[in-house]
N, C-alpha and C positions, 0 to 999 in steps of 0.2 A: 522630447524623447517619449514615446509610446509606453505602453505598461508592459511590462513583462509576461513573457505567454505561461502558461499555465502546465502544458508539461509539454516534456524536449521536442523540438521539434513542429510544435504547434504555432502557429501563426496567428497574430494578433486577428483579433476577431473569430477567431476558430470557434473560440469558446461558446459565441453567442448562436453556432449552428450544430448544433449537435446531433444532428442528423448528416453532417455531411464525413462524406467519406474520409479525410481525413480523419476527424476526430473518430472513428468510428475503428481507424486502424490504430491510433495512437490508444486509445482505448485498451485495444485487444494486446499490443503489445504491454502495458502498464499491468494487465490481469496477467498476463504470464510470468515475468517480470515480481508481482503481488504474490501471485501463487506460492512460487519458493518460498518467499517470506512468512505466508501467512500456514505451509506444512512443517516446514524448520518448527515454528511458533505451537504449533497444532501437536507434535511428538513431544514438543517440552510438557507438554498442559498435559498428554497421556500421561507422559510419565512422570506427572505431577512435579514437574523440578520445577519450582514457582524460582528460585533464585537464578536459574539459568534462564528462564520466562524472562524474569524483569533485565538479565542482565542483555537478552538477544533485543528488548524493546528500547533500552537505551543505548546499545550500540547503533539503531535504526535512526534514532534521534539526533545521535553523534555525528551519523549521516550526511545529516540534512533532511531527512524524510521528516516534514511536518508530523504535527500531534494528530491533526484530524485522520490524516492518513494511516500513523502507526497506531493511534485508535483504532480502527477500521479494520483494520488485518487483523491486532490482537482481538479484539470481539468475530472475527470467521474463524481466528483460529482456534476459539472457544468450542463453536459448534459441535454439538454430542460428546463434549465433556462432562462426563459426572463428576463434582470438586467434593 
């Protein structure tokens, strides 16, 4: 059995072309997709609700969305917050 693709849709060996069109869509679908996540994320951090912050990043986790990932979101969702 082959390894498991990397995100939905993608096809073993995708990964290693990253220039090709596939990944390039799956991509753009995942930033859209991210985006939600990471403005939800972005209006808690405005309005400084750190408890609702932590509790939108472990329902993410709850998910199944890896750490690297909800790492990743929760840091752009920082961007031009003053804490």
């Amino acid at each position: 059995m082959g390894r498991k693709a990397r995100y939905p849709g993608q096809l073993e060996g995708d990964e290693n072309r990253a220039d090709s069109e596939v990944m390039m869509e799956i991509m753009a679908d995942n930033s859209v997709v991210e985006g939600a996540f990471v403005r939800d994320l972005h209006s808690l951090a405005v309005d400084k609700d750190w408890v609702g912050f932590e509790a939108y990043v472990k329902k993410l986790r709850d998910e199944g969305h890896s750490a690297t990932r909800v790492n990743s979101m929760a840091t752009r969702a920082m961007a031009f917050v003053r804490v």
